[in-house]
TINU-761022 format. One line per field, with one value per residue: residue number from 0; x, y, z of N, C-alpha, C in turn; residue in three letters. Coordinates in nm, 3 decimals, always signed. Example, Ala and Ser with C-alpha at 12.3 -4.5 7.8 and 13.67 -1.06 7.14 Angstrom:
n <- [0,1]
nX <- [+1.319,+1.285]
nY <- [-0.569,-0.225]
nZ <- [+0.780,+0.708]
caX <- [+1.230,+1.367]
caY <- [-0.450,-0.106]
caZ <- [+0.780,+0.714]
cX <- [+1.320,+1.290]
cY <- [-0.330,+0.003]
cZ <- [+0.780,+0.787]
res <- [Ala,Ser]
//
This chain:
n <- [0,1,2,3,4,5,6,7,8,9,10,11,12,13,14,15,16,17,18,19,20,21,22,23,24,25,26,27,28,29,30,31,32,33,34,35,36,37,38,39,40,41,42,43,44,45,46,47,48,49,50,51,52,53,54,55,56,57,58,59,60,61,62,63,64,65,66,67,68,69,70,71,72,73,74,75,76,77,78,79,80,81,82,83,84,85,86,87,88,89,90,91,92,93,94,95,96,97,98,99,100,101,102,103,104,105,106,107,108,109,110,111,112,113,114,115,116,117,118,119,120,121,122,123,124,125,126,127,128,129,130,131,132,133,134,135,136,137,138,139,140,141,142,143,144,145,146,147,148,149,150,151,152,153,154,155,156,157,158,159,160,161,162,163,164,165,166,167,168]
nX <- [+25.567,+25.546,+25.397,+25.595,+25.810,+25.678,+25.548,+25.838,+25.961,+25.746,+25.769,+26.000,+25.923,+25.637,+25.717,+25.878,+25.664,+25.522,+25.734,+25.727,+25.489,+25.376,+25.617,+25.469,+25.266,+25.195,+25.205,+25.054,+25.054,+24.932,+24.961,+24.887,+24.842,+24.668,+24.534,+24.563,+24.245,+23.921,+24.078,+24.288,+24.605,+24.747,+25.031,+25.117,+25.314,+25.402,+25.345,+25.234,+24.858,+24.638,+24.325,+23.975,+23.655,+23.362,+23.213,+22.914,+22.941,+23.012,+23.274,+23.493,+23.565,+23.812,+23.981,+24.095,+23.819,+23.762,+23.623,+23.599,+23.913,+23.879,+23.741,+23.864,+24.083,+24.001,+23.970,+24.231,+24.368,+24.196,+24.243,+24.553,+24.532,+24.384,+24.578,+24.786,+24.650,+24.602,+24.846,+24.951,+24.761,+24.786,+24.649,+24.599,+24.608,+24.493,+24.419,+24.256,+23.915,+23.845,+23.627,+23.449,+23.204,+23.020,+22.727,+22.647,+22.493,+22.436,+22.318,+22.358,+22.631,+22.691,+22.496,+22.222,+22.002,+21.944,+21.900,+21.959,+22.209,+22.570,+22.842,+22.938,+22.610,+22.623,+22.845,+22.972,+23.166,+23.291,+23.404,+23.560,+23.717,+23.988,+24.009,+24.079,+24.037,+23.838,+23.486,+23.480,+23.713,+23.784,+23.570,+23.667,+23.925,+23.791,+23.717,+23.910,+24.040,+23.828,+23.866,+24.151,+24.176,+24.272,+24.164,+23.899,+23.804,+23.785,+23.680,+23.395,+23.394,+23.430,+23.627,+23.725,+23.779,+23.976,+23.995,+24.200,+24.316,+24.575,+24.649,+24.867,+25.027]
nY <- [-0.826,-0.883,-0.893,-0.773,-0.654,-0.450,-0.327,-0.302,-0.068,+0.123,+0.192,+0.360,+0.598,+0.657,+0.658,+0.876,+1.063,+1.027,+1.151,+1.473,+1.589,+1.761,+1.695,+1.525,+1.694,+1.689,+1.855,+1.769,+1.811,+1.911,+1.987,+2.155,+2.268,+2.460,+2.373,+2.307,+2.389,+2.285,+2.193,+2.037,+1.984,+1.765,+1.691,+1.413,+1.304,+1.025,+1.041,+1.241,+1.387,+1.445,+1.586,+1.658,+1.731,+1.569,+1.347,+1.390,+1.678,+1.734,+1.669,+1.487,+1.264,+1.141,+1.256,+1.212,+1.241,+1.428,+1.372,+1.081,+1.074,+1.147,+0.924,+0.691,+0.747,+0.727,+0.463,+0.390,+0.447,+0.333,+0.029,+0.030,+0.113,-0.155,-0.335,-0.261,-0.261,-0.519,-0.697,-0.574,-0.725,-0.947,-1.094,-1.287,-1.228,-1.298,-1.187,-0.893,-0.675,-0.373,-0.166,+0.163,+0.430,+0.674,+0.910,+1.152,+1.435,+1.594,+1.871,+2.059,+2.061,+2.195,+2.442,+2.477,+2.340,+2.508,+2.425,+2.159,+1.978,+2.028,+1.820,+1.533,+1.282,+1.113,+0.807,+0.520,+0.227,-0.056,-0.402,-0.692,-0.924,-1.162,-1.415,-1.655,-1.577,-1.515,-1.473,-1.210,-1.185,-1.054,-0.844,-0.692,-0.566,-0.408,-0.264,-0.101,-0.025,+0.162,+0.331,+0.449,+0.559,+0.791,+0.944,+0.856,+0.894,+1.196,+1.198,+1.139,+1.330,+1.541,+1.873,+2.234,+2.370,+2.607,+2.843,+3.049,+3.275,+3.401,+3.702,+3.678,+3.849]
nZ <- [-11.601,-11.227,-10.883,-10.722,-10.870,-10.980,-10.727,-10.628,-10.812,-10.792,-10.523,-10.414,-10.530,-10.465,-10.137,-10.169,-10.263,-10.049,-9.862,-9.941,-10.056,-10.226,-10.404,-10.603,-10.769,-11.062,-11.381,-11.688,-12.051,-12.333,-12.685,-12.977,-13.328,-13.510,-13.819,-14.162,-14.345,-14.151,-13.891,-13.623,-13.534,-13.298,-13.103,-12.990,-12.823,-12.878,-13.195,-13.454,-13.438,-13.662,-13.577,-13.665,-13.825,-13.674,-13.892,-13.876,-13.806,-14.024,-14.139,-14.285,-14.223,-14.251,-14.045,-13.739,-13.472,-13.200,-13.011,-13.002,-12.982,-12.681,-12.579,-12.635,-12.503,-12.239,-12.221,-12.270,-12.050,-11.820,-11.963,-11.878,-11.613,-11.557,-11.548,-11.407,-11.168,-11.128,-11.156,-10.943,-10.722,-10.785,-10.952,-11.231,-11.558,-11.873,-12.104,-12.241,-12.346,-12.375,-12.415,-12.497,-12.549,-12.647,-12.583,-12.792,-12.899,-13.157,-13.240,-13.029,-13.026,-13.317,-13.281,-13.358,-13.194,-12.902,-12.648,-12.670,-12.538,-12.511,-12.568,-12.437,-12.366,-12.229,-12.121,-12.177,-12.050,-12.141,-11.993,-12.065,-11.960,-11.948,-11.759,-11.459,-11.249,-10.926,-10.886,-10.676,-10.632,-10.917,-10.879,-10.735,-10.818,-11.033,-10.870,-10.745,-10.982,-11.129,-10.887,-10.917,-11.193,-11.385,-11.610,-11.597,-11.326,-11.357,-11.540,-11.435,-11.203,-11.278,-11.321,-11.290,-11.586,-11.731,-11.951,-12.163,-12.403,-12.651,-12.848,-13.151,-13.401]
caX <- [+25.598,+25.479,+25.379,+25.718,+25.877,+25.582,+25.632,+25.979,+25.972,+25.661,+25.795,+26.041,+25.855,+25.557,+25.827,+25.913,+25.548,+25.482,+25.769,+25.745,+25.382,+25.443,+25.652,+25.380,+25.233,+25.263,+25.119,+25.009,+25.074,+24.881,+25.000,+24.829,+24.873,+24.578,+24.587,+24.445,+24.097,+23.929,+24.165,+24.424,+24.731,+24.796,+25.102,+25.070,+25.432,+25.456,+25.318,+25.124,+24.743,+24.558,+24.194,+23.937,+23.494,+23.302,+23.102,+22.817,+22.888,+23.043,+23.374,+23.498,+23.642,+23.982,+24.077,+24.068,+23.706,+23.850,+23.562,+23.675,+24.016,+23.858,+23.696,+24.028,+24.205,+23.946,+23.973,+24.378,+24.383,+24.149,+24.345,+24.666,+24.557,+24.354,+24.692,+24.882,+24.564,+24.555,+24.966,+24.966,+24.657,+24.826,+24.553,+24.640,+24.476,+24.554,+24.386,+24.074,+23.895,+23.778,+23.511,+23.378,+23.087,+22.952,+22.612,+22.642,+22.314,+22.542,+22.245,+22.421,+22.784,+22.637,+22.377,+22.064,+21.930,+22.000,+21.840,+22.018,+22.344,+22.667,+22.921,+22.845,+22.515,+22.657,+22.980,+22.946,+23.270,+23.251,+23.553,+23.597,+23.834,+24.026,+24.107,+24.048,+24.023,+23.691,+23.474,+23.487,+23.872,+23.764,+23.516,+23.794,+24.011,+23.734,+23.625,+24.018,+24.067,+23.779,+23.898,+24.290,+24.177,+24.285,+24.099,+23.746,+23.791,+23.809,+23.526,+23.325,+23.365,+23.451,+23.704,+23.702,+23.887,+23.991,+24.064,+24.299,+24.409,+24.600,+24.640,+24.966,+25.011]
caY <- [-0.770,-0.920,-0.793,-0.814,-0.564,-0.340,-0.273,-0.224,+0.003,+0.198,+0.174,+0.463,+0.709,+0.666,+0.725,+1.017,+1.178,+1.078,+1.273,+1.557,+1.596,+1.868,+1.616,+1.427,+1.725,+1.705,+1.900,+1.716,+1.904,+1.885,+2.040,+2.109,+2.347,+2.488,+2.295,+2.380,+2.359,+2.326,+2.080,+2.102,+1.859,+1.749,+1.596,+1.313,+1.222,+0.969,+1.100,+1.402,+1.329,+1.568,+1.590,+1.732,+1.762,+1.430,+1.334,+1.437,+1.763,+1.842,+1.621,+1.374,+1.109,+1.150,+1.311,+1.162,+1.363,+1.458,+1.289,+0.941,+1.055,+1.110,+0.757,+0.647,+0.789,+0.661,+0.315,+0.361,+0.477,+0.225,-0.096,+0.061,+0.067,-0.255,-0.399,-0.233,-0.293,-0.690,-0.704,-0.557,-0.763,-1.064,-1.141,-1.328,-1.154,-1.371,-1.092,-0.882,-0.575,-0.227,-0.071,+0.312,+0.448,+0.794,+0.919,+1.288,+1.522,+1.687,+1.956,+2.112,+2.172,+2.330,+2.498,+2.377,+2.382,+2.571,+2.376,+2.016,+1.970,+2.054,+1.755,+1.383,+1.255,+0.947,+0.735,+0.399,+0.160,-0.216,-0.441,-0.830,-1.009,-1.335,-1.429,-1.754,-1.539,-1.557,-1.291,-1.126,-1.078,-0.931,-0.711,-0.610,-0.502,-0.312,-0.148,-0.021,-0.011,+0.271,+0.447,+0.493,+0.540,+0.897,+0.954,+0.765,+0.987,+1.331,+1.236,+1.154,+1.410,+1.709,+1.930,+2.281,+2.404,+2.758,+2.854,+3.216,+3.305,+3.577,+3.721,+3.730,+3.912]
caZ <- [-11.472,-11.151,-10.846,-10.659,-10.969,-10.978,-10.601,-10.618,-10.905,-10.724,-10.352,-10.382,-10.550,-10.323,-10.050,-10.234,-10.227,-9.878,-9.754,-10.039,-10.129,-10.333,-10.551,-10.672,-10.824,-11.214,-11.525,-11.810,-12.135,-12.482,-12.760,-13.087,-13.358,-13.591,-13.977,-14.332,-14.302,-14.001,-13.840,-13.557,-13.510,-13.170,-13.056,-12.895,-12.770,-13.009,-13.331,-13.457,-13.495,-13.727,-13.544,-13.741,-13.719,-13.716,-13.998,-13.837,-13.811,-14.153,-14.139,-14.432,-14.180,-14.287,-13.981,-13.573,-13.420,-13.059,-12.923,-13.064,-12.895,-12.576,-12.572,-12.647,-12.392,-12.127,-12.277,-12.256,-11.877,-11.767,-12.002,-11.806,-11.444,-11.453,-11.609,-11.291,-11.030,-11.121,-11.118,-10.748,-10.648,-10.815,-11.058,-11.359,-11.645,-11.998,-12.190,-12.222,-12.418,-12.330,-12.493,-12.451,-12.656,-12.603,-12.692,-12.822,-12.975,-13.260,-13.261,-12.954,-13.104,-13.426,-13.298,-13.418,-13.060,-12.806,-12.580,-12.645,-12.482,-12.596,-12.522,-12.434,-12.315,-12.140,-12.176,-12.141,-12.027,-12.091,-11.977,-12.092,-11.852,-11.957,-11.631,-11.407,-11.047,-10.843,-10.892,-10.595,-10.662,-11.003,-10.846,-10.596,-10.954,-11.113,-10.767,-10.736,-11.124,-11.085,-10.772,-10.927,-11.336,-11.373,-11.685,-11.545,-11.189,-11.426,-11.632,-11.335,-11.125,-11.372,-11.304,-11.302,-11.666,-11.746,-12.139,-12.173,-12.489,-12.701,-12.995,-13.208,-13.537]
cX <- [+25.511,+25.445,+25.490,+25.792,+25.791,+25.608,+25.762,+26.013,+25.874,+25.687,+25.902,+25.992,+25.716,+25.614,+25.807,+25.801,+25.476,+25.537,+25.774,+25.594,+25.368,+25.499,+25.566,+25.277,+25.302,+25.151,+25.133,+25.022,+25.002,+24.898,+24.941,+24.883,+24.724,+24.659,+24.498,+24.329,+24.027,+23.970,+24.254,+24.482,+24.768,+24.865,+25.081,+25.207,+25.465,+25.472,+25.221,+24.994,+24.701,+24.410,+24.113,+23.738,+23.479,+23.201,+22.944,+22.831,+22.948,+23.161,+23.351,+23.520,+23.726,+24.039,+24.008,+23.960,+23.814,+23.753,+23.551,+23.820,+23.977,+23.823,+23.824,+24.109,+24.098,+24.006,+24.162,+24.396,+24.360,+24.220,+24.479,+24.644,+24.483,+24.452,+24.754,+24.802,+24.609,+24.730,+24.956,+24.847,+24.692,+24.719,+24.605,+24.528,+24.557,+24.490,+24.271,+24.043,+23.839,+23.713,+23.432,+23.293,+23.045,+22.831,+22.673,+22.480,+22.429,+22.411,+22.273,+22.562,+22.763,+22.523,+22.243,+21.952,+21.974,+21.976,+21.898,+22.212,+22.488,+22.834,+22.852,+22.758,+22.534,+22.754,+22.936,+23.127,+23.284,+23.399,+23.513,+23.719,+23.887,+24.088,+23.975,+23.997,+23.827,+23.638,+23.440,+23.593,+23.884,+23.687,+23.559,+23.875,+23.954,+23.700,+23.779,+24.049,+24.028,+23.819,+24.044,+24.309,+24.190,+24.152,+23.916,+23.730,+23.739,+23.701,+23.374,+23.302,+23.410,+23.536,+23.678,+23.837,+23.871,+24.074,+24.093,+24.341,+24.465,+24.619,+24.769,+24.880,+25.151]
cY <- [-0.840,-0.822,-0.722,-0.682,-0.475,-0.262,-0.215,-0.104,+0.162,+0.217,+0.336,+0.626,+0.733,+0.721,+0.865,+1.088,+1.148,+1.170,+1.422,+1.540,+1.655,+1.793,+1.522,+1.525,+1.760,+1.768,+1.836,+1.801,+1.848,+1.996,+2.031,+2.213,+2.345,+2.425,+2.365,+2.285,+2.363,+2.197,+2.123,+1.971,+1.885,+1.644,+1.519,+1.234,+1.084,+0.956,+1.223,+1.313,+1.460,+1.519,+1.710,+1.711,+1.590,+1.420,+1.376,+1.550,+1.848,+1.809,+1.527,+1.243,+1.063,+1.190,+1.245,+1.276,+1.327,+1.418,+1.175,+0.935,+1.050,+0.994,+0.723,+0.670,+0.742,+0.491,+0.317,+0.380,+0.383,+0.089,-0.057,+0.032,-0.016,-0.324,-0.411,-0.341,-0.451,-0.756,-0.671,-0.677,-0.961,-1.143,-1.195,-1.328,-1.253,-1.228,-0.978,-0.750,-0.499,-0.215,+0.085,+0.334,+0.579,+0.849,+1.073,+1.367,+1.647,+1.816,+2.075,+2.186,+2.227,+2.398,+2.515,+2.397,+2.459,+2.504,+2.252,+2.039,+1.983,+1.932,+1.574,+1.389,+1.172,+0.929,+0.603,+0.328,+0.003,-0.296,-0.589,-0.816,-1.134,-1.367,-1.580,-1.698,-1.521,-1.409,-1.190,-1.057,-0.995,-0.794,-0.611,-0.512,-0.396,-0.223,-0.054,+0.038,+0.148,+0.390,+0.532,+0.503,+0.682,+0.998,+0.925,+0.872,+1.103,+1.336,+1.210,+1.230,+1.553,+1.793,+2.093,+2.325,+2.550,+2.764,+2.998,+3.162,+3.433,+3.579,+3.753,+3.739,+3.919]
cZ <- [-11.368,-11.068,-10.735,-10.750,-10.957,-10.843,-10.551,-10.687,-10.826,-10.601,-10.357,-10.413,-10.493,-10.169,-10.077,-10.215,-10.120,-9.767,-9.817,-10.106,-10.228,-10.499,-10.644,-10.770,-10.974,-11.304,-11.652,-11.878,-12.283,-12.573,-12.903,-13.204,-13.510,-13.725,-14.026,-14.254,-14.164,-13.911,-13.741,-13.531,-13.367,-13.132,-12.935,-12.788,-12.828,-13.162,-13.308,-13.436,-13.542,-13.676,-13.617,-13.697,-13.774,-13.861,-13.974,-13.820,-13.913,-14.224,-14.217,-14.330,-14.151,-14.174,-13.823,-13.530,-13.243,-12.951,-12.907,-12.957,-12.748,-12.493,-12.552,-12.556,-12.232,-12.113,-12.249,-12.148,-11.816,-11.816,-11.836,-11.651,-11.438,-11.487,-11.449,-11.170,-11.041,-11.120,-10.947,-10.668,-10.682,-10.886,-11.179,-11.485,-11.821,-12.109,-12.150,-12.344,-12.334,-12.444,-12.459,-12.560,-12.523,-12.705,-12.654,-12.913,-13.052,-13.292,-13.150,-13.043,-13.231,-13.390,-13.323,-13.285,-12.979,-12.710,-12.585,-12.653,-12.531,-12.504,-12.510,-12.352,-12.161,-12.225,-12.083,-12.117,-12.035,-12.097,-11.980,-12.028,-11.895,-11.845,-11.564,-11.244,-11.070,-10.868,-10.825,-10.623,-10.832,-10.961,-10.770,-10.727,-11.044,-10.994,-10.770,-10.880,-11.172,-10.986,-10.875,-11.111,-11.331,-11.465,-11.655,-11.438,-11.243,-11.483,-11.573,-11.262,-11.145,-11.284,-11.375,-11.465,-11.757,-11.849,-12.117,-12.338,-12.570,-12.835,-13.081,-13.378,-13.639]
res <- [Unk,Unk,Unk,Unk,Unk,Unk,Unk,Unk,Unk,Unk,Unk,Unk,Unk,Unk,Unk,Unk,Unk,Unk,Unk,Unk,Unk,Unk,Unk,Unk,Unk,Unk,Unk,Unk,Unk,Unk,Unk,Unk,Unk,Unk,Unk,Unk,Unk,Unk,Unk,Unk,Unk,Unk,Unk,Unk,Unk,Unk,Unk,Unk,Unk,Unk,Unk,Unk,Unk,Unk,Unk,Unk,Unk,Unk,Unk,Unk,Unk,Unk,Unk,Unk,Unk,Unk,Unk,Unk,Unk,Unk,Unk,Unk,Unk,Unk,Unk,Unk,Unk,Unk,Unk,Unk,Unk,Unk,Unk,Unk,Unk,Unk,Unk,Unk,Unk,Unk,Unk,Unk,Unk,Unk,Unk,Unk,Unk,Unk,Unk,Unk,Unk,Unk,Unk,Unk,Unk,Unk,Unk,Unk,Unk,Unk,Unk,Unk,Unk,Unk,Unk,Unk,Unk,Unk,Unk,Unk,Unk,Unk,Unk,Unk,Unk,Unk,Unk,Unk,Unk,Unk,Unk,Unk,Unk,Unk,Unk,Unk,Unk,Unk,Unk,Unk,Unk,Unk,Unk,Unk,Unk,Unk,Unk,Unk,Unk,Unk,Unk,Unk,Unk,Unk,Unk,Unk,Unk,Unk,Unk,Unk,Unk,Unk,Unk,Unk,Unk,Unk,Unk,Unk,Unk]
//
């Protein structure tokens, strides 16, 4: 895709939520369902994944930890919009890698401390570029790449999230 198709493709539905703000609001949906053991399967819209505990805190391995998926889903947001950003900006990207790494203190989510943190420490992001552009116009791709990464924005600037649930029998 260039940046000529990208624009065209993106030009009416931009339209669309400049005159219809409203329409641009969408809900994301994740779906899981409790498994044997202590595991839950969460569809992913293209397959199940059975997520289960990390080896560190009691887990064989066998199953995706949901803090592995979260990496993962940073690392897939960010690939995606510097794909888009460097198409619109007309960057010619021949390849590259993402990398995420999160430090966690597994003495938090079991308990162990009360006192050390329950979630990640830090998340790290590292991005290899195969590209020939100048590197101002890369630093232009990672400065927008950042602003418009949905996933990167969310885990930066936390969002407020409210758990309800009920009880069938």
């Amino acid at each position: 895709m260039n940046a000529n198709e990208l624009r065209e493709i993106q030009a009416p539905i931009k339209d669309r939520y400049r005159q219809s703000p409203d329409a641009a609001l969408i809900t994301l949906r994740a779906d899981g369902e409790l498994a044997d053991g202590v595991a839950c399967s969460v569809a992913t819209g293209k397959a199940m994944v059975a997520a289960g505990l990390h080896p560190a805190s009691g887990g064989t391995g066998m199953l995706a930890c949901s803090g592995d998926m979260l990496l993962q889903a940073l690392v897939a947001c960010a690939g995606v919009t510097i794909s888009a950003v460097a198409t619109a900006l007309e960057i010619e990207l021949r390849g590259g890698r993402l990398r995420a790494e999160g430090d966690l203190d597994f003495r938090g989510t079991l308990g162990v401390d009360k006192a050390a943190p329950v979630g990640f420490k830090a998340i790290r992001l590292e991005v290899e570029l195969d590209t020939d552009a100048a590197a101002d116009r890369v630093a232009k791709l990672m400065e927008l790449s950042e602003r418009y990464c949905v996933v990167y924005q969310t885990l930066c600037g936390g969002v407020p999230v409210a758990v309800a649930h009920t009880i069938t029998s």
